[in-house]
C-alpha positions as a printed Julia matrix, in Angstrom:
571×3 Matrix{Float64}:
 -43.63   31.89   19.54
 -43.35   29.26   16.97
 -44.06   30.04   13.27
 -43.74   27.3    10.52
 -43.04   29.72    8.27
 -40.39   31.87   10.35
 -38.71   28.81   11.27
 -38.22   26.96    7.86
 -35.76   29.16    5.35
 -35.91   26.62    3.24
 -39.71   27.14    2.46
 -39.1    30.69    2.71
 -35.92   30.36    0.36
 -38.46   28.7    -2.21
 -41.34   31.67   -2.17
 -38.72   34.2    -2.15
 -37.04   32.93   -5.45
 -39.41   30.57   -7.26
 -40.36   32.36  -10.81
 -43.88   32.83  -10.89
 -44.33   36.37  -12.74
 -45.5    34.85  -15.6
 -47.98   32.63  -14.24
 -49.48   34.97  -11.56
 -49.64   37.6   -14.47
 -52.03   35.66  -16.32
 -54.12   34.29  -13.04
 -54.77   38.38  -12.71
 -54.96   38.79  -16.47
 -52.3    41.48  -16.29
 -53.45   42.82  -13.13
 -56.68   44.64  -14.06
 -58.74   42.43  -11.7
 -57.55   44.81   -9.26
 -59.79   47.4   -10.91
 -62.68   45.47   -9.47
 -61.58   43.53   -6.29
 -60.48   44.58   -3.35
 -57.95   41.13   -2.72
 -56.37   41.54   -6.36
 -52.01   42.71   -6.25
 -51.4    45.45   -8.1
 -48.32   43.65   -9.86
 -46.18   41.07   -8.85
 -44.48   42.95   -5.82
 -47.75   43.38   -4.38
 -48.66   39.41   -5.02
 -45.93   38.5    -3.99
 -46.0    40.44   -0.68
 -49.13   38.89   -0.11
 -48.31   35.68   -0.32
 -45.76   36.0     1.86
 -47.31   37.57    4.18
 -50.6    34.82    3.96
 -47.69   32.31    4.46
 -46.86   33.9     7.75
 -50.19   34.07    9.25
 -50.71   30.65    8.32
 -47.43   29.23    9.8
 -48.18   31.18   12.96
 -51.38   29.32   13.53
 -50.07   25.98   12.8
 -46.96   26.62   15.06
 -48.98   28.06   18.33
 -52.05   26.59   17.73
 -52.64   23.56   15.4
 -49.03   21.38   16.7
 -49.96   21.59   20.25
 -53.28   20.43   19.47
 -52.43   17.39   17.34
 -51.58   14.91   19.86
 -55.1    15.05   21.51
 -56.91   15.25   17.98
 -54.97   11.94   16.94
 -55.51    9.96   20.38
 -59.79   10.67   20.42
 -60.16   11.3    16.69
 -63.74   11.59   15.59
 -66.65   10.41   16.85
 -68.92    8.62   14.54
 -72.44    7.44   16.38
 -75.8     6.61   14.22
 -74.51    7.57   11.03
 -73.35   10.81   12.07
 -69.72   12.23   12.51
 -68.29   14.31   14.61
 -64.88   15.83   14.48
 -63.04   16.34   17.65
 -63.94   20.05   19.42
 -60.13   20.69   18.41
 -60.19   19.65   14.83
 -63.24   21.91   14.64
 -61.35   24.81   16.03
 -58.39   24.24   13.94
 -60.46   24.71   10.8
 -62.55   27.45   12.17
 -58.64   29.56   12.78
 -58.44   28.76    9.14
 -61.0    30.21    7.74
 -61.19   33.18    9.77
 -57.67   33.55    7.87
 -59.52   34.17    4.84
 -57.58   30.46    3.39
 -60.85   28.27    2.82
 -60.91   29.65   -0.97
 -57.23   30.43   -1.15
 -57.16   29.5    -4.86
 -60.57   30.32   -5.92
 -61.1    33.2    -8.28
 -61.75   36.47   -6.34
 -65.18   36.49   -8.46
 -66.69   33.95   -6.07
 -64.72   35.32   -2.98
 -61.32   33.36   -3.19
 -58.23   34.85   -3.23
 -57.44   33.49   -6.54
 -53.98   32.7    -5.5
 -51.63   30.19   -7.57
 -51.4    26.31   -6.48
 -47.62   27.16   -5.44
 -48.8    29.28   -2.66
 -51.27   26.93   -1.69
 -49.11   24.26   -1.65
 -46.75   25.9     1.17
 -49.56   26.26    3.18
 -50.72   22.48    3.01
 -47.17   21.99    3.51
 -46.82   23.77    6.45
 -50.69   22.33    7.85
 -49.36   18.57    7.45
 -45.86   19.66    9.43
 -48.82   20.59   12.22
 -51.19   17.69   11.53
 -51.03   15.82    8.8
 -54.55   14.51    8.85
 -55.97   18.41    8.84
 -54.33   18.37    5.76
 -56.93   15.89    4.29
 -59.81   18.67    5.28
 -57.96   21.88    4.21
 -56.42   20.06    1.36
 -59.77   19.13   -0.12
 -60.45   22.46   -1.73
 -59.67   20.66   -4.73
 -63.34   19.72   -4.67
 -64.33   23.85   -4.66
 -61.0    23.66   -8.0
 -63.09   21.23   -9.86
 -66.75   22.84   -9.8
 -64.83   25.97  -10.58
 -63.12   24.73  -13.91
 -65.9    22.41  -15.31
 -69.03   23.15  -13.13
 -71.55   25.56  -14.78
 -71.91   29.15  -13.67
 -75.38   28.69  -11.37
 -73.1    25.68   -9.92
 -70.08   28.05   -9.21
 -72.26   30.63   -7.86
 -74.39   28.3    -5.83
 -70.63   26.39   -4.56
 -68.12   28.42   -4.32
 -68.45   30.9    -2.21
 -69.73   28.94    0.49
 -66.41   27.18    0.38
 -64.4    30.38    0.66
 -65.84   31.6     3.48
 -65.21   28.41    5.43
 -69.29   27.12    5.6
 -69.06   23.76    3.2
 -66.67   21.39    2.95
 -66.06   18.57    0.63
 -65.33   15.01   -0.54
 -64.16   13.4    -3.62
 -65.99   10.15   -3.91
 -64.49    8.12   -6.21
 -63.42    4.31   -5.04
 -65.72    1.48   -4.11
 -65.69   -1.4    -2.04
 -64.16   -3.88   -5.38
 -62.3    -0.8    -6.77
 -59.52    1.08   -5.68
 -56.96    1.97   -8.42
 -59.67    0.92  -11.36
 -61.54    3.33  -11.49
 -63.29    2.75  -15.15
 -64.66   -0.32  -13.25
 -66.64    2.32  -11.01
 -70.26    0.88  -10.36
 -72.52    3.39   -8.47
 -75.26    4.0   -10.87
 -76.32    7.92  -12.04
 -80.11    7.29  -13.23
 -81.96   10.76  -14.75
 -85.85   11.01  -14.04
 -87.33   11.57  -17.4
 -90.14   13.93  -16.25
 -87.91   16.26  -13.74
 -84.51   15.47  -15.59
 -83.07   15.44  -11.64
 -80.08   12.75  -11.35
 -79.95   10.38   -8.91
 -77.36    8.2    -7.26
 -77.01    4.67   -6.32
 -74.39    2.49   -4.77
 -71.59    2.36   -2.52
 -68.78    4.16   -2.07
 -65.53    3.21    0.18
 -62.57    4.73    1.8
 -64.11    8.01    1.25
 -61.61   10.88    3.04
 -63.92   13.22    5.01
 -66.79   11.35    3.31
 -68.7    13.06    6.2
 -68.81   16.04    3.51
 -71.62   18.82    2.84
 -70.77   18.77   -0.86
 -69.52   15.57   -2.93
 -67.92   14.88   -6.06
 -69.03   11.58   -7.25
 -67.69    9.42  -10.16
 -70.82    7.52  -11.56
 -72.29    5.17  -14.32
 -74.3     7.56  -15.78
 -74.37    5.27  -18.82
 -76.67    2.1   -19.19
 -75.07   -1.05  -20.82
 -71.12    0.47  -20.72
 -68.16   -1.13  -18.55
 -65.62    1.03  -18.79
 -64.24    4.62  -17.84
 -66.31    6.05  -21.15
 -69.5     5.59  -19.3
 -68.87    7.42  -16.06
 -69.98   11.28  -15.04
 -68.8    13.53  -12.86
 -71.82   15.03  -10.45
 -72.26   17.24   -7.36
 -74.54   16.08   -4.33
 -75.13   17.22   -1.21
 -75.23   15.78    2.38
 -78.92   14.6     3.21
 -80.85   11.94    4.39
 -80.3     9.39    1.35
 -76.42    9.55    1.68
 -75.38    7.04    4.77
 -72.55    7.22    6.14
 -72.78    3.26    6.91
 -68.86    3.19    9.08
 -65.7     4.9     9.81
 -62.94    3.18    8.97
 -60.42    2.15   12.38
 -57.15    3.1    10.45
 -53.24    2.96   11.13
 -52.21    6.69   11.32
 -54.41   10.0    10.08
 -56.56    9.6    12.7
 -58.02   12.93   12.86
 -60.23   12.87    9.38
 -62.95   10.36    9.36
 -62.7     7.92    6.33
 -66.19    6.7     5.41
 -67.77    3.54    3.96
 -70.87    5.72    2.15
 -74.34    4.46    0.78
 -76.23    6.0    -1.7
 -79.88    5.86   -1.99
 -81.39    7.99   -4.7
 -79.07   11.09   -3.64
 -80.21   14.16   -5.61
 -77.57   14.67   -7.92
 -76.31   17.76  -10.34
 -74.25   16.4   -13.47
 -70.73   18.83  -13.8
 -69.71   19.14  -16.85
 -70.22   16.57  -19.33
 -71.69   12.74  -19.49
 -69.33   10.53  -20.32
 -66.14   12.73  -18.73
 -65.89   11.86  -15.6
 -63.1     9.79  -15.51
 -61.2    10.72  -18.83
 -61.46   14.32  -18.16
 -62.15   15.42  -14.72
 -61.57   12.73  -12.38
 -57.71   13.15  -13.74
 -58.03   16.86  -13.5
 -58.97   16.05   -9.9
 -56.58   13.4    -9.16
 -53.68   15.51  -10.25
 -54.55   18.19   -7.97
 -54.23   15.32   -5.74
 -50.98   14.35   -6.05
 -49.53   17.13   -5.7
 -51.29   17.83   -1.97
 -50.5    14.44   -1.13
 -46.94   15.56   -2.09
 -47.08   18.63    0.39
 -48.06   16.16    3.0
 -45.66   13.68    2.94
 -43.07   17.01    2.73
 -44.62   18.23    5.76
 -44.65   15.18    7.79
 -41.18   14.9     6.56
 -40.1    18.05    8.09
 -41.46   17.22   11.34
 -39.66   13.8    11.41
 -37.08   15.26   10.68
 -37.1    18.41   13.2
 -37.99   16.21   16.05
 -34.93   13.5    15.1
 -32.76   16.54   15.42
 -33.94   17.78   18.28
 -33.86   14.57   20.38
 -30.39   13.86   19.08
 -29.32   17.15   20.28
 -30.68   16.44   23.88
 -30.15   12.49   23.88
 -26.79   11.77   25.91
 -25.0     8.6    25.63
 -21.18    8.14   26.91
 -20.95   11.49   28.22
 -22.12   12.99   24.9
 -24.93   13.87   22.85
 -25.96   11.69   20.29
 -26.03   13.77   17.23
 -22.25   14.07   18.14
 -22.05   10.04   16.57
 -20.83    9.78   13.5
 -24.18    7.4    12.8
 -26.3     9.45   13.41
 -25.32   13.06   11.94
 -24.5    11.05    8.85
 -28.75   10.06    9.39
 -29.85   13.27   10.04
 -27.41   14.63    7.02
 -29.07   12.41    4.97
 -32.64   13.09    6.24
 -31.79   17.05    5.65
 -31.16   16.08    1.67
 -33.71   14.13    1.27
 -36.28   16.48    2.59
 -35.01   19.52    0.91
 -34.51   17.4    -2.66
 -38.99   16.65   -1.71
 -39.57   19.73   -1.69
 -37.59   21.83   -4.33
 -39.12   19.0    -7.05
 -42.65   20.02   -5.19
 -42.14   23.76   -5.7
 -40.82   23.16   -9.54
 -43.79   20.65  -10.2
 -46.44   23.46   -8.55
 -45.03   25.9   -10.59
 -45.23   23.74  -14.09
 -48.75   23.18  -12.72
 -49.79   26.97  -12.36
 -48.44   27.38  -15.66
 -50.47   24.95  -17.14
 -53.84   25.95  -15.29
 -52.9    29.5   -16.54
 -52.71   28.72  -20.13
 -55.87   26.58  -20.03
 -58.06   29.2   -18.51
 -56.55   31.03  -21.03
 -57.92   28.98  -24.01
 -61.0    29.15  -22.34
 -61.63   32.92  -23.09
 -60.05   33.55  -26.11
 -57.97   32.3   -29.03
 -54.65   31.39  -28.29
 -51.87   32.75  -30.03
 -49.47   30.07  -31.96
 -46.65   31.26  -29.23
 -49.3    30.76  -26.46
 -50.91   27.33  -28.0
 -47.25   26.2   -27.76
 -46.73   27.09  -24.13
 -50.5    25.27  -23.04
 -49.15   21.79  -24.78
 -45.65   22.49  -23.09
 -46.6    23.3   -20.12
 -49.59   20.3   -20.15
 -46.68   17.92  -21.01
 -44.32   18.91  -18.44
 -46.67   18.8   -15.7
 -47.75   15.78  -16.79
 -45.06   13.84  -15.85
 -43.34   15.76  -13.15
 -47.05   15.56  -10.82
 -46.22   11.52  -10.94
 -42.62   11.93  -10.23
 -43.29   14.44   -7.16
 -45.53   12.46   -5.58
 -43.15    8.99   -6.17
 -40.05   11.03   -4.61
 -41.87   12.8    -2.04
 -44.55    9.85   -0.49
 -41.09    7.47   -0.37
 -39.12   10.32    1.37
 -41.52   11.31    3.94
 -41.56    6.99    5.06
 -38.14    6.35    4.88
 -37.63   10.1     7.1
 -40.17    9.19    9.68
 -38.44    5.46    9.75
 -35.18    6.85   10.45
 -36.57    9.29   12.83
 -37.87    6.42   14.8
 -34.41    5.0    14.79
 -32.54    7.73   16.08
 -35.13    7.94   18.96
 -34.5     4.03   19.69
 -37.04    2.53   21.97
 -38.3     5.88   22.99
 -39.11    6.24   18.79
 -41.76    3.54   19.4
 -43.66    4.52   22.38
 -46.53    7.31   21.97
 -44.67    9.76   24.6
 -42.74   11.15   20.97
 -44.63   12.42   18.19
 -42.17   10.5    16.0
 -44.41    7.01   15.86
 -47.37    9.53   14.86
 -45.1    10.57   11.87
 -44.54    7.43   11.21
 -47.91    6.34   11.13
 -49.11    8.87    8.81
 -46.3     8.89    6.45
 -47.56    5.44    5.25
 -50.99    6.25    3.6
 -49.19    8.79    1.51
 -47.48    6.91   -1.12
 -50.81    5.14   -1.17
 -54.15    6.94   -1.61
 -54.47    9.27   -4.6
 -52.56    7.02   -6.26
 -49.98    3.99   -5.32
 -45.91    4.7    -6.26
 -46.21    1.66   -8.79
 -49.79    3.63  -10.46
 -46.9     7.03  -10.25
 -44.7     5.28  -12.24
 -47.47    4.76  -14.79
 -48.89    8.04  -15.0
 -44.76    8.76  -15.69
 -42.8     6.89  -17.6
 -44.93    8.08  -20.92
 -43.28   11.12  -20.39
 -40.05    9.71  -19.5
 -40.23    7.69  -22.5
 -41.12   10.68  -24.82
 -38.77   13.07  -23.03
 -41.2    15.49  -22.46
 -39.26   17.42  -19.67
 -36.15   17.4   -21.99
 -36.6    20.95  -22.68
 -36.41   22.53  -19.07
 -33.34   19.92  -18.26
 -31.76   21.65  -20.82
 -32.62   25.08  -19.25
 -30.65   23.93  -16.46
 -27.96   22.86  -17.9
 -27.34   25.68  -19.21
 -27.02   27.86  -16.09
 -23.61   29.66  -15.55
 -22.06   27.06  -12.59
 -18.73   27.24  -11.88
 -16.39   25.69   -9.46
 -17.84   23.16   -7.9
 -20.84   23.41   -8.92
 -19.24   22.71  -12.34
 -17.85   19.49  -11.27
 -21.02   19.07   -9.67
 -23.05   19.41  -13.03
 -20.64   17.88  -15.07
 -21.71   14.65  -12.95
 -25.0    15.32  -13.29
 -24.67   15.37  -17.32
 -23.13   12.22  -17.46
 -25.96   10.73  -15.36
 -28.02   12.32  -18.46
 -26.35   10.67  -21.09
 -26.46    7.27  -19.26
 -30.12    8.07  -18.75
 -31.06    8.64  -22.38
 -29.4     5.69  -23.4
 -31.04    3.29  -20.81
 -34.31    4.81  -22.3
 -33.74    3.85  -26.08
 -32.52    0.74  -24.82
 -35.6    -0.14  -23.21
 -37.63    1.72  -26.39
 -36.45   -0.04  -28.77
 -36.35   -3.43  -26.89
 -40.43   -3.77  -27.95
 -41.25   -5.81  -25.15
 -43.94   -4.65  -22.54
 -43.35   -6.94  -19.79
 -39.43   -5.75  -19.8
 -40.96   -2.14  -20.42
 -42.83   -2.21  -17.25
 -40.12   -3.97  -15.1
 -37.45   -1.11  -16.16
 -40.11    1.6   -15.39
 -39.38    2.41  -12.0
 -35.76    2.5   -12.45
 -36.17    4.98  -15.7
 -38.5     6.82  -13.6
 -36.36    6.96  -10.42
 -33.09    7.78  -12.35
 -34.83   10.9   -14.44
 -35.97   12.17  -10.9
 -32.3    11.81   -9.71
 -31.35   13.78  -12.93
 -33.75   16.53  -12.35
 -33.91   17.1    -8.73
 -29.74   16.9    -8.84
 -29.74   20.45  -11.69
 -32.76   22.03   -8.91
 -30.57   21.71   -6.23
 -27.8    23.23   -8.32
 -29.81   25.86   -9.54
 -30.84   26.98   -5.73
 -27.27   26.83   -4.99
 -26.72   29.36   -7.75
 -28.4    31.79   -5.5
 -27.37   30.56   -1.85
 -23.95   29.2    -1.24
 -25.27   27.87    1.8
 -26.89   24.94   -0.82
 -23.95   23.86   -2.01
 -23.57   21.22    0.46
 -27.15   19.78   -0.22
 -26.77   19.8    -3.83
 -23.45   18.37   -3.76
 -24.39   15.47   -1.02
 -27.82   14.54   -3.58
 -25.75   14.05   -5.99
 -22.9    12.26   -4.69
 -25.68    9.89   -3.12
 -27.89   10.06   -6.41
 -24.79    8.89   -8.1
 -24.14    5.62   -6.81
 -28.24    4.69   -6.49
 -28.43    5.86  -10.26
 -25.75    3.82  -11.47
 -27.28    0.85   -9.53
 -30.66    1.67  -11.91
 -28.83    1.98  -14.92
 -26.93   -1.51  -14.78
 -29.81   -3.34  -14.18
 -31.65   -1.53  -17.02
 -28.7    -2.82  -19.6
 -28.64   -5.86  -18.39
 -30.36   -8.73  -20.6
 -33.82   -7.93  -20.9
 -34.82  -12.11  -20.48
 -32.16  -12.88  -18.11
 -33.96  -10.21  -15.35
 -37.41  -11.49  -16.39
 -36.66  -14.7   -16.3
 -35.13  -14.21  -12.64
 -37.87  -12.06  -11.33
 -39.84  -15.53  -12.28
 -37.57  -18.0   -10.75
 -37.88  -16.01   -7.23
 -41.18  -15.28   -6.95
 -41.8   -19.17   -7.87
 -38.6   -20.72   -5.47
């Protein structure tokens, strides 16, 4: 039998020892929800053992049933015929095992019939769904739609909502872009009008590359404000799949072939405001998109792992001059390097998830009472941190999972590139990642603020501190050098006062703090298994020489590297 949670101690490694006492404590506000629900822990042990044991039925499904299925599901795909889609019988049975799981409303309080676990947990499981098929992922990953009506709906649109979405009978879409908008959003068009008489909303306008735009409930971004251009005069609203909402085409994509991705027309579609006007965008949309990010992250982690499973496995099997090929010093050195790479994704995934629970916590704190000065501290903390490490996952991971499935490709040769190997599939789908939800270059936006400000200074620190020894010392001692270096390149560029040289040097700031940061994780998890050691020390070693590659070019003359990015793009 294959499990894809049995099978990966790394993911288990990461349950079994990531802290989250403090932010599943407040999630089950000290554990009395178990006084009135039946799927509340006790305490931690108990939430803890049911997570783990969640994670197990999950991974069982995706390893027996969802893998074997993916092949088919991304060959026939959906079927879209007079403005209806269909999802593939398989795709259809894949989310119906889901649900029957009791994981439709994994996060959702247990109020509205979730099992109010935290985003951590949740993660893992989109993790291990991607590692199956990636492009389930963009259905069971979308109960960030279910997230949002939860935390700014009203509570007649949370009780009319969510638990349909726990048990399985809606899904959703989040319908933001349009046809001349992708990444600018406050440019959004599709008008919100109000009836006067009824006060019903209504929608009008078009809507493009819509994930599962095929959707029974929809989150649209609108213009809900006459006479305004920009993100202040855009709403968040709820509507429903009817007659006025066309889906007008699927899209014929590259890889993720099992979700349909819609081209959608709205003709005075009943509407419900969430929340309210004029916060769409500055408030909820980037509530939403974070959410986002870090799902995206779990897929390109998950498609990762498979890439990199299937490399190993063909090496193992592949002979060549009387010998396997993993037996080449080429290619273990690959597949070493593939190993890193996917286990430095992930433990920055499972730190970010965590930073993001916290947050959430806090801020559904604040929402029920007054906040102590020690807890008002922790919700700006906590809101800082995650911040800028949801950017920096996705960055990190989304690269990763391409540059895995490439050299998974590689190592199959010519075989890589034919559709008898799941490896070109991997390949395929890696590439959307570290585009929708956000482009790397937008990533490095949403981070280097943070960067800049040094707003994850404070856990670094935390990390620092840990007791290594040995080589881990040496190890860390490395690692604190790269720091120094690191906060020096970032007053250099600070102080330097010039934005076009500020957002030339972003990438490599951001890209050198992630090497930082991931390089004390991976020392920290070795701290607990000695088996790590050899992954933290290899990031590092590798991180070392890419870092110092970043840092020279950040201290070099600000107009001479402007001046040259110039000259070649104009030769």
């Amino acid at each position: 039998m294959s499990n894809f949670y049995k099978d990966n101690k790394d993911l288990q490694f990461t349950l079994e020892n990531i802290d989250l006492v403090e932010a599943v404590g407040l999630k089950e506000e000290n554990y009395t929800k178990a006084e009135k629900f039946d799927t509340a822990p006790l305490n931690y042990k108990d939430a803890l053992d049911n997570y783990i044991r969640l994670a197990d039925v999950v991974g069982e499904i995706c390893g027996e049933n969802i893998a074997p299925r993916s092949t088919i599901v991304d060959e026939v795909g959906p079927h879209f015929e007079n403005g209806v889609v269909t999802y593939h019988e398989l795709t259809q049975k894949n989310l119906k095992e889901l649900a029957q799981a009791d994981v439709a409303g994994v996060t959702l309080p247990h109020e509205y019939g979730g099992l109010n676990f935290p985003a951590t947990v949740y993660t893992m499981m989109t993790e291990m769904v991607s590692r199956a098929d990636a492009s389930l992922q963009n259905l069971f990953g979308l109960q960030d739609i279910a997230e949002t009506i939860c935390d700014f709906g009203n509570e007649e649109q949370r009780q009319e909502f969510l638990p349909r979405f726990a048990r399985g009978e809606v899904d959703g879409s989040m319908d933001l872009t349009e046809p001349d908008f992708g990444s600018d959003l406050q440019s959004v068009r599709l008008r919100a009008w109000q009836d006067e008489k009824t006060g019903q909303w209504y929608l009008n306008g078009m809507k493009r590359f819509i994930t599962n735009g095929c959707a029974d409930v929809h989150l649209v971004l609108a213009r809900s404000e006459e006479g305004t251009s920009d993100g202040r005069g855009l709403s968040m609203f709820i509507a429903e799949k009817c007659p006025q909402l066309v889906v007008r085409r699927i899209e014929n994509k590259l890889g993720i072939h099992g979700v349909a991705t819609c081209e959608l027309q709205y003709n005075d579609v009943p509407a419900q405001l969430c929340g309210k006007r004029r916060f769409g965008l500055i408030k909820y949309v980037m509530s939403l998109m974070n959410g986002a990010r870090v799902a995206i992250s779990a897929q390109a982690v998950g498609i990762a792992e498979a890439a990199y499973r299937e490399a190993k496995k063909y090496a193992s099997e592949r002979m060549q001059f009387k010998k396997s090929i993993d037996q080449f010093p080429a290619i273990y050195d690959m597949l070493a390097s593939m190993k890193v790479k996917v286990t430095a994704a992930r433990t920055l995934l499972y730190e970010t998830t965590r930073a993001v629970d916290l947050r959430s916590a806090y801020n559904a704190l604040a929402e029920k009472q007054t906040l102590t000065a020690e807890e008002k501290a922790k919700q700006k903390y906590y809101n800082k941190v995650a911040a800028v490490l949801t950017p920096m996952c996705k960055a990190l991971a989304t690269e990763i999972s391409n540059q895995v499935a490439y050299d998974a490709i590689q190592i199959h040769g010519g075989t890589g590139y034919m559709k008898d190997f799941p490896v070109e599939r991997y390949y395929r789908d890696a590439r959307i990642t570290n585009i929708y939800e956000g482009t790397t270059q937008l990533q490095i936006v949403a981070a280097i603020g943070g960067v800049i400000q040094r707003d994850n200074t404070e856990r670094i620190n935390e990390l620092l501190a840990l007791p290594f020894e040995g080589r881990l010392a040496r190890l860390a001692e490395k690692v604190k050098g790269m720091l120094a270096k690191q906060e020096e390149a970032v007053a250099f560029v600070a102080n330097k006062k010039d934005p076009v040289y500020h957002d030339l040097m972003a990438r490599s700031l951001v890209e050198n703090e992630t090497y930082v940061f991931v390089g004390l994780l991976m020392l920290r998890d070795a701290l607990k298994c000695a088996d790590r050691e050899v992954l933290a020390e290899r990031y590092i070693i590798d991180g070392e020489f890419e870092f110092e590659k970043r840092y020279l070019r950040i201290m070099s003359d600000d107009k001479t590297v402007i001046d040259n990015h110039r000259d070649v793009i104009n030769y």
